[in-house]
FIFI-34508 format. One record per residue: residue number from 1; residue in one letter; x, y, z of N, C-alpha, C in turn. Coordinates in pm, whole numbers. Layout:
! FIFI-34508
<seq:NUM type:a n_c1:X n_c2:Y n_c3:Z ca_c1:X ca_c2:Y ca_c3:Z c_c1:X c_c2:Y c_c3:Z>
...
END
This chain:
! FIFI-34508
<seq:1 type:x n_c1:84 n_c2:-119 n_c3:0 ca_c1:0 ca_c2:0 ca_c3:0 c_c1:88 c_c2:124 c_c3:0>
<seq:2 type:x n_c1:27 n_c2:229 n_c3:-94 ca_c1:104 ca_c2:325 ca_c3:-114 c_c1:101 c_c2:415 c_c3:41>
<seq:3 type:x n_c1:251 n_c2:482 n_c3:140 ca_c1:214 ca_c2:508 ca_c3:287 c_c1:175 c_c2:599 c_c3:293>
<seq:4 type:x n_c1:153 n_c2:702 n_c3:159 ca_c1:103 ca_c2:833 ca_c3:120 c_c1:-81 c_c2:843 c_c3:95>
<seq:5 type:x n_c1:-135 n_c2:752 n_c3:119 ca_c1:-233 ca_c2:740 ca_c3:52 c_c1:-319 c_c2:646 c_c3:178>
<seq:6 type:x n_c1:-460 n_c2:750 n_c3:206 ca_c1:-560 ca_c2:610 ca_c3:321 c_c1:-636 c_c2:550 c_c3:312>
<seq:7 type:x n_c1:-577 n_c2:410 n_c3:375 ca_c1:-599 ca_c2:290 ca_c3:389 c_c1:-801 c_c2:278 c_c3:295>
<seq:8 type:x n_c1:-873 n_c2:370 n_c3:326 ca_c1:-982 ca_c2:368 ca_c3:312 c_c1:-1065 c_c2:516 c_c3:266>
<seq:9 type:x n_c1:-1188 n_c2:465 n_c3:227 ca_c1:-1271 ca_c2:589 ca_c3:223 c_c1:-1301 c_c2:660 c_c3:392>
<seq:10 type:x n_c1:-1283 n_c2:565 n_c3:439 ca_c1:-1357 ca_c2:634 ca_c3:583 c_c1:-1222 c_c2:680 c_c3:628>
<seq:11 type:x n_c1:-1117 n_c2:671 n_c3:580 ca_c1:-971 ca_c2:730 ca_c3:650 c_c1:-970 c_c2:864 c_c3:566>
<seq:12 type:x n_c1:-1040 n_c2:831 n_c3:428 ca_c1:-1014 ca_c2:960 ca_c3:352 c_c1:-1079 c_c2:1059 c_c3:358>
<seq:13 type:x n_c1:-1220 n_c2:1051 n_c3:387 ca_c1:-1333 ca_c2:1101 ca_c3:396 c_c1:-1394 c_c2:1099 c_c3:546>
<seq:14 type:x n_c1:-1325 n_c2:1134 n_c3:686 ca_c1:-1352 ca_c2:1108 ca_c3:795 c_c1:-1496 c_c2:1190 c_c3:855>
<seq:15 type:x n_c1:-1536 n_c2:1299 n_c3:780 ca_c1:-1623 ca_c2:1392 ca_c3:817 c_c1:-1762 c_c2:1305 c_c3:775>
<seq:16 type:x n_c1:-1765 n_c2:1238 n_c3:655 ca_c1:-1867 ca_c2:1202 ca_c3:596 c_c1:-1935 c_c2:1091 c_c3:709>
<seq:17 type:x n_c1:-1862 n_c2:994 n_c3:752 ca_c1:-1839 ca_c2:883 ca_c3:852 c_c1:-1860 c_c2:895 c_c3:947>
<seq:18 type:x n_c1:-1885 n_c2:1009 n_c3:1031 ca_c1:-1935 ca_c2:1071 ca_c3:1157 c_c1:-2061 c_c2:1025 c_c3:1198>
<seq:19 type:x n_c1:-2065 n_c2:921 n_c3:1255 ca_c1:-2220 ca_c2:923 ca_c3:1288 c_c1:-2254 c_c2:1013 c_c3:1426>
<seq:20 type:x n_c1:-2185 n_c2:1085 n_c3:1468 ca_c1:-2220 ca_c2:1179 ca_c3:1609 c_c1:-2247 c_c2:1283 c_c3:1483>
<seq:21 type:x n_c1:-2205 n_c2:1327 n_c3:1369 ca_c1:-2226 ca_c2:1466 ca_c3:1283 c_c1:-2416 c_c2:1522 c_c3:1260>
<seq:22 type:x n_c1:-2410 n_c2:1644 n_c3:1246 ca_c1:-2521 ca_c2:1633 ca_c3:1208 c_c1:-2613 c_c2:1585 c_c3:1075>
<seq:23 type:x n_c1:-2511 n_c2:1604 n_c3:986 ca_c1:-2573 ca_c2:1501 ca_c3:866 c_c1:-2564 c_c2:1388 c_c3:878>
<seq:24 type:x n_c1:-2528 n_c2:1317 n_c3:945 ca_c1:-2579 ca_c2:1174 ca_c3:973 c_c1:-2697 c_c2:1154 c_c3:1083>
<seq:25 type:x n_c1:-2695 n_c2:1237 n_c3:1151 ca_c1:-2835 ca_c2:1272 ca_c3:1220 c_c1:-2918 c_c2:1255 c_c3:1088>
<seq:26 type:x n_c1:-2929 n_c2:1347 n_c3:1052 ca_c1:-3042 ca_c2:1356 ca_c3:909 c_c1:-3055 c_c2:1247 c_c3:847>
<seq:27 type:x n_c1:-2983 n_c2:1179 n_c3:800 ca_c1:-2993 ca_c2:1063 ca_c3:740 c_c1:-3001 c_c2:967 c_c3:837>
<seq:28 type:x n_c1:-2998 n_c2:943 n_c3:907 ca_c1:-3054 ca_c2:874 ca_c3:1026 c_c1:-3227 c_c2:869 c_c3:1018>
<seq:29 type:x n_c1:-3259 n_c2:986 n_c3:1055 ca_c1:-3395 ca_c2:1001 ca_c3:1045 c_c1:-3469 c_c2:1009 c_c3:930>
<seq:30 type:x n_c1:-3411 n_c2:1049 n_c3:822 ca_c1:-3487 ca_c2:1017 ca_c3:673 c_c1:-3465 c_c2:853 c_c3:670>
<seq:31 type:x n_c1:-3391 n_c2:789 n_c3:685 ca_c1:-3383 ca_c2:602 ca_c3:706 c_c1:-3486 c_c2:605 c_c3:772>
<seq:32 type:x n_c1:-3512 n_c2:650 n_c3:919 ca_c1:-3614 ca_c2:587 ca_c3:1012 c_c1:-3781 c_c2:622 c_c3:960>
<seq:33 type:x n_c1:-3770 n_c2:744 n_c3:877 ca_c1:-3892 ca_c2:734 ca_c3:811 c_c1:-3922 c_c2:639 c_c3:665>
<seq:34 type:x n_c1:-3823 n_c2:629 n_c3:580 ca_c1:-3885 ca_c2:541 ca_c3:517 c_c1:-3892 c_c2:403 c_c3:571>
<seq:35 type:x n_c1:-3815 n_c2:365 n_c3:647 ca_c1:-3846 ca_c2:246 ca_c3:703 c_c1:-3982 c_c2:255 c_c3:723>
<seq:36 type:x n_c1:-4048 n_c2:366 n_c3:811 ca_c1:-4190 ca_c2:364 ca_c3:842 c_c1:-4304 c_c2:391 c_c3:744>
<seq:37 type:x n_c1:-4244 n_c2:445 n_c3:649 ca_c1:-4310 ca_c2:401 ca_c3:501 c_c1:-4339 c_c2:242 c_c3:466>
<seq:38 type:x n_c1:-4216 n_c2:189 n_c3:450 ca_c1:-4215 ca_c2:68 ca_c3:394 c_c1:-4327 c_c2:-21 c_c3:462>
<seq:39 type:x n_c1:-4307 n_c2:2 n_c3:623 ca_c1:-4375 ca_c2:-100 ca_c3:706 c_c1:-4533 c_c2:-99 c_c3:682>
<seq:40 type:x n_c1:-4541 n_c2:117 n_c3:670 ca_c1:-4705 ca_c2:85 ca_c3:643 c_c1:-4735 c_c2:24 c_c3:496>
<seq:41 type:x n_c1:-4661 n_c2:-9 n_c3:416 ca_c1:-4702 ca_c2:-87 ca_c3:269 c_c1:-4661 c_c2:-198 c_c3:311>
<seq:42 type:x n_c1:-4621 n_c2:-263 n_c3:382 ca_c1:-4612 ca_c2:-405 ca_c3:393 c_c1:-4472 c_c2:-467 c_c3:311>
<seq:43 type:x n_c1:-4420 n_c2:-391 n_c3:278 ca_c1:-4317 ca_c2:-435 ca_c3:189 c_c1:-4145 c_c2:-326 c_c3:311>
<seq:44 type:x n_c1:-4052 n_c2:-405 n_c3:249 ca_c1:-3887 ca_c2:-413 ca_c3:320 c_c1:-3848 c_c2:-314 c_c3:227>
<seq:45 type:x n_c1:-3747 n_c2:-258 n_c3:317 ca_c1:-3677 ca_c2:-127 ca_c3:338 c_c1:-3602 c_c2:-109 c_c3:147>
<seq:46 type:x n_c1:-3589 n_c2:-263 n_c3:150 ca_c1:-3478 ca_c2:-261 ca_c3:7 c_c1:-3600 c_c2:-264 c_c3:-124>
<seq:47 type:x n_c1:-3708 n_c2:-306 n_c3:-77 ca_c1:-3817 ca_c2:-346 ca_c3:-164 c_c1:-3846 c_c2:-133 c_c3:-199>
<seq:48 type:x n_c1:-3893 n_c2:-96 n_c3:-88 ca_c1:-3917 ca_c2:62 ca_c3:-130 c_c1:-3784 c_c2:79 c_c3:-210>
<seq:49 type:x n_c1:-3674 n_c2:68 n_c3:-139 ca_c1:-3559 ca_c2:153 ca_c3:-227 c_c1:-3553 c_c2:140 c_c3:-377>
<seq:50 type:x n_c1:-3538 n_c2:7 n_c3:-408 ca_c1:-3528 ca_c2:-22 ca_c3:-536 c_c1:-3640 c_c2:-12 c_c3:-637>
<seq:51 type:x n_c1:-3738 n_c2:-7 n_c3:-578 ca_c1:-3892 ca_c2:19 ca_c3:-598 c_c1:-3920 c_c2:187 c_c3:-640>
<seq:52 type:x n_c1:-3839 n_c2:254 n_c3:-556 ca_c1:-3839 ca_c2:419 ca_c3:-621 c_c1:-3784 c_c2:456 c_c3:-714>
<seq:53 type:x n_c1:-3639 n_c2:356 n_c3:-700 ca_c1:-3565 ca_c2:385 ca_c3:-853 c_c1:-3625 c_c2:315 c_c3:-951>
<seq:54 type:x n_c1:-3671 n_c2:249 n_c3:-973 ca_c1:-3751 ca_c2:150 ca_c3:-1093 c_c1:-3834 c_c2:233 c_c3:-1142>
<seq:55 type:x n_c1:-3925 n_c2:304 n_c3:-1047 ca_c1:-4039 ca_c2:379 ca_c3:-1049 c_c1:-4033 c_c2:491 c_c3:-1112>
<seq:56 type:x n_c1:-3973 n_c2:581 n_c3:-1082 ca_c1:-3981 ca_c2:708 ca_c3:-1033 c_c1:-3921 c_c2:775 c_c3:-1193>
<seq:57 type:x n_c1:-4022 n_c2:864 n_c3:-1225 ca_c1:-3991 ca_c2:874 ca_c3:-1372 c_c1:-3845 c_c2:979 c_c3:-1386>
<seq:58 type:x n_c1:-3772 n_c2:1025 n_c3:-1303 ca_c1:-3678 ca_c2:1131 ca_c3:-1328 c_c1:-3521 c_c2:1018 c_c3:-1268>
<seq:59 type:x n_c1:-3559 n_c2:876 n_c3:-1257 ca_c1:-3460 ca_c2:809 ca_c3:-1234 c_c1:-3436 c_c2:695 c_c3:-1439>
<seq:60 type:x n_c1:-3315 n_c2:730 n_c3:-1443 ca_c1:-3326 ca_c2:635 ca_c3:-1610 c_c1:-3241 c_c2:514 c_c3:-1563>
<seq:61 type:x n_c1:-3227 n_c2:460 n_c3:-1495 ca_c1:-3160 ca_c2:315 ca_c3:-1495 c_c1:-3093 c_c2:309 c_c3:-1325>
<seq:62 type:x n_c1:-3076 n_c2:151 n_c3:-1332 ca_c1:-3078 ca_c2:158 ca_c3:-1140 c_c1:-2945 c_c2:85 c_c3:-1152>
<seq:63 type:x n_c1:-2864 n_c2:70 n_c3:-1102 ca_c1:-2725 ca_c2:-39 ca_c3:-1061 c_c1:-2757 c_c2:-89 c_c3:-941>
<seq:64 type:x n_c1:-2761 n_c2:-248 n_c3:-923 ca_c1:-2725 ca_c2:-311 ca_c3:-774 c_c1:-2594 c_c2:-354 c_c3:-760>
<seq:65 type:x n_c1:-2506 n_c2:-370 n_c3:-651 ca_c1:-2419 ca_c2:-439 ca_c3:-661 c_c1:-2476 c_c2:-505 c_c3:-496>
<seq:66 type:x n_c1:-2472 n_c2:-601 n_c3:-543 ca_c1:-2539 ca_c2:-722 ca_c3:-437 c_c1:-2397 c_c2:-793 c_c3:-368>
<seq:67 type:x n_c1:-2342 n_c2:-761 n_c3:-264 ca_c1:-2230 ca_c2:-818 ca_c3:-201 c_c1:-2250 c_c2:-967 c_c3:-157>
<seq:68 type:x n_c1:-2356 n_c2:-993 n_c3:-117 ca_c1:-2401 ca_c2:-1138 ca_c3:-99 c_c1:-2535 c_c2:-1196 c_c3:-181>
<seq:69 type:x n_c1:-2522 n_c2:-1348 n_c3:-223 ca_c1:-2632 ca_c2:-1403 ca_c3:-238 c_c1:-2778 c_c2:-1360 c_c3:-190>
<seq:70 type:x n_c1:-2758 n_c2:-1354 n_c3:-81 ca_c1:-2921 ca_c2:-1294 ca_c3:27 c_c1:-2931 c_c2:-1167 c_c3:-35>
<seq:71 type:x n_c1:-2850 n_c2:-1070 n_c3:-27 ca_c1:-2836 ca_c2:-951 ca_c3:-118 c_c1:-2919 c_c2:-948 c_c3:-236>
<seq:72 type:x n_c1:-2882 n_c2:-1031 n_c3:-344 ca_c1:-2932 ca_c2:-1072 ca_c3:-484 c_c1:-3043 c_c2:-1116 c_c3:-478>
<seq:73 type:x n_c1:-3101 n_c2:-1194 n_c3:-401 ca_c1:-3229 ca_c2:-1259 ca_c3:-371 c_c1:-3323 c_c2:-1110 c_c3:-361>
<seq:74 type:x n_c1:-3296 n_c2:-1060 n_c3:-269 ca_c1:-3371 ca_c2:-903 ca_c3:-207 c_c1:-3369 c_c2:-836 c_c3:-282>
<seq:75 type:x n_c1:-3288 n_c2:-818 n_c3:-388 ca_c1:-3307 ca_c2:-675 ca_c3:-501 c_c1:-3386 c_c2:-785 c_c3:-571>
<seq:76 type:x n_c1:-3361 n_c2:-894 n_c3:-655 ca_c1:-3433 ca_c2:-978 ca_c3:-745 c_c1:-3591 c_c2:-960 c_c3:-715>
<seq:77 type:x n_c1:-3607 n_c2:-966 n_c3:-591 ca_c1:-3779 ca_c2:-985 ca_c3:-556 c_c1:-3825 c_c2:-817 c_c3:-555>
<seq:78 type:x n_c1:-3700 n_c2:-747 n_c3:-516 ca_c1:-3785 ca_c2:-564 ca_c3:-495 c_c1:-3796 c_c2:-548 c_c3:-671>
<seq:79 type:x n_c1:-3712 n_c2:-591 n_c3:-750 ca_c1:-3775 ca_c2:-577 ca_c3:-897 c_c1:-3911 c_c2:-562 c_c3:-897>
<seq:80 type:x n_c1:-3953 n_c2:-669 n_c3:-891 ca_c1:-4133 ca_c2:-668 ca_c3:-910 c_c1:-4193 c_c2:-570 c_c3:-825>
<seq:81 type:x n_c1:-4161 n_c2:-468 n_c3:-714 ca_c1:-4261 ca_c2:-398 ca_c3:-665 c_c1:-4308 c_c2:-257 c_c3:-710>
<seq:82 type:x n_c1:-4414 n_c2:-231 n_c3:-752 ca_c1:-4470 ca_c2:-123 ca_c3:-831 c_c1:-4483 c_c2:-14 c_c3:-686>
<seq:83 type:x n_c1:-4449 n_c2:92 n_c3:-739 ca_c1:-4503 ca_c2:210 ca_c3:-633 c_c1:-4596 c_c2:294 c_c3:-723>
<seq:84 type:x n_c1:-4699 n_c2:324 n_c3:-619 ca_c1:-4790 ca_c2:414 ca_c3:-750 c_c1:-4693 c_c2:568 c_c3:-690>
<seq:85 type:x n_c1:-4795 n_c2:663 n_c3:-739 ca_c1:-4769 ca_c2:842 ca_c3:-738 c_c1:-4746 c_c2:897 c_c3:-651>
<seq:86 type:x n_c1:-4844 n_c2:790 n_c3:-574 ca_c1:-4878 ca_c2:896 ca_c3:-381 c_c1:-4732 c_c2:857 c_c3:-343>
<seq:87 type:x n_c1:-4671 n_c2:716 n_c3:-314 ca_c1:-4589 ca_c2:683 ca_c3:-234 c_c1:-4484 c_c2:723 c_c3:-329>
<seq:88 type:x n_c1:-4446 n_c2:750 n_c3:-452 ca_c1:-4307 ca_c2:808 ca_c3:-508 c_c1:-4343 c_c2:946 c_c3:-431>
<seq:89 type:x n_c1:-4452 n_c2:1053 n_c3:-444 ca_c1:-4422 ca_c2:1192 ca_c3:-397 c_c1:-4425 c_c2:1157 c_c3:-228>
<seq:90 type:x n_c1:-4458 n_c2:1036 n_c3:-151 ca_c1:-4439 ca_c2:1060 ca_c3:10 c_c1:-4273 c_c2:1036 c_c3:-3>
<seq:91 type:x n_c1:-4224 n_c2:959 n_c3:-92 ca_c1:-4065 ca_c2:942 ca_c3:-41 c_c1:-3989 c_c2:1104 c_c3:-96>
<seq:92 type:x n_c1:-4044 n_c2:1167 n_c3:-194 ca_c1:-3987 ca_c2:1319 ca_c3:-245 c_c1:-4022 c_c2:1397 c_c3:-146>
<seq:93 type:x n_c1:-4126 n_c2:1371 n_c3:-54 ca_c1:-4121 ca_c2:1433 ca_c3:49 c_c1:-4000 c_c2:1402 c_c3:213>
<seq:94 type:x n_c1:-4007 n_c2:1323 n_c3:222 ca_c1:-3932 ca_c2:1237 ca_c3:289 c_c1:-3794 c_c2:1320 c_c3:263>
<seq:95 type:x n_c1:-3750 n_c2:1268 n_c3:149 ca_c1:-3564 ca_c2:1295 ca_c3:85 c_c1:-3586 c_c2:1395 c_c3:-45>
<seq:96 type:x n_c1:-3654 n_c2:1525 n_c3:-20 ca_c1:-3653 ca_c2:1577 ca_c3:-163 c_c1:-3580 c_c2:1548 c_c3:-244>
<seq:97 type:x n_c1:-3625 n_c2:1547 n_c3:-438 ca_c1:-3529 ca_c2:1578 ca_c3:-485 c_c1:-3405 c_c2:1649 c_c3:-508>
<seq:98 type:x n_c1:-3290 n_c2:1599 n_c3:-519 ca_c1:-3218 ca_c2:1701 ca_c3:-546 c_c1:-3098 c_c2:1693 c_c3:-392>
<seq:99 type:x n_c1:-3141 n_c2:1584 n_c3:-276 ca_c1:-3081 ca_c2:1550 ca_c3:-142 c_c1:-2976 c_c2:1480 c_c3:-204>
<seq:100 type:x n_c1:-2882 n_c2:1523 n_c3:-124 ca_c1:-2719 ca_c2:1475 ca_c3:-165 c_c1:-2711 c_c2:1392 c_c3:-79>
<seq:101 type:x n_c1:-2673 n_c2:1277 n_c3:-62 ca_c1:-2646 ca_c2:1181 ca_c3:3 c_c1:-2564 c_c2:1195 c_c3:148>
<seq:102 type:x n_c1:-2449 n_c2:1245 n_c3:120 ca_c1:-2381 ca_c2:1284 ca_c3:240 c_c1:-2387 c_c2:1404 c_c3:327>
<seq:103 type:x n_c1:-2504 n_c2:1513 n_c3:278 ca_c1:-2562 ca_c2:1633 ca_c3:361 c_c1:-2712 c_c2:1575 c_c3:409>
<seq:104 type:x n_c1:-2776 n_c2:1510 n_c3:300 ca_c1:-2930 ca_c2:1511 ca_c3:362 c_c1:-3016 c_c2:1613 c_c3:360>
<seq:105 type:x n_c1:-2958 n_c2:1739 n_c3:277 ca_c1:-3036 ca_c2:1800 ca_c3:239 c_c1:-3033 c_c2:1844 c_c3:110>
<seq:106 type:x n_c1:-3118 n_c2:1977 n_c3:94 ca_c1:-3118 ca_c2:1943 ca_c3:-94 c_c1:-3034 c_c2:2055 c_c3:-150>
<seq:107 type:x n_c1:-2951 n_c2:1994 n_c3:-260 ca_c1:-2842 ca_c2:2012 ca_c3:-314 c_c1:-2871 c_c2:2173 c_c3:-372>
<seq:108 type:x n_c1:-2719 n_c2:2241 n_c3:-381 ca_c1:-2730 ca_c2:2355 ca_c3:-383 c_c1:-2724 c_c2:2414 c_c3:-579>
END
C-alpha cells in the first residue's frame, strides 16, 4: 500500500463517517422514516428503495451491486414492486429531490 495514501474511504473522507455529525443525524432520520413508510405498505426497506428507482420517472436506470447471495435474492424480488404516485411523492417528500447523500439535504 502506497504510505502516502488512506488505507480507506472512511480514512479519507472522515467527516462524511461521523455518525455523532449532524448530517448523519439527518440521514438517520430520513432512514427511520422510510423504514416507516415501507412498514405501512407491507413491503422491506430494500423493496421501497429499489422500488423508487424503478419507479420514479426522473430516475433512467438503477445499478445493484449485491455483495451477498441474500443480497441478490432481495433486489431480485424488490424488482417486481410497483409504487404508484402517492408513495413516489411521500418518499420526495421524505428525501426531496435534489438531497445529496452525504448532507441530507437538498443540493445547492
Amino acid at each position: 500500500m502506497d504510505a502516502g495514501k488512506p488505507p480507506t474511504r472512511v480514512h479519507s473522507l472522515p467527516g462524511r463517517y461521523d455518525i455523532s455529525g449532524p448530517s448523519s443525524e439527518r440521514k438517520l432520520l430520513a432512514a427511520d422514516a422510510l423504514a416507516r413508510l415501507a412498514d405501512k405498505l407491507e413491503i422491506s426497506l430494500v423493496e421501497l428503495s429499489i422500488g423508487f428507482a424503478l419507479n420514479h420517472p426522473a430516475v433512467s436506470s438503477v445499478i445493484i451491486g449485491p455483495r451477498t447471495e441474500e443480497h441478490l435474492r432481495a433486489y431480485l424480488k424488490a424488482a417486481d414492486t410497483l409504487l404508484g404516485e402517492s408513495v413516489l411523492d411521500a418518499i420526495d417528500e421524505l428525501v426531496p429531490p435534489g438531497t445529496t447523500s452525504w448532507s441530507a439535504t437538498p443540493a445547492q
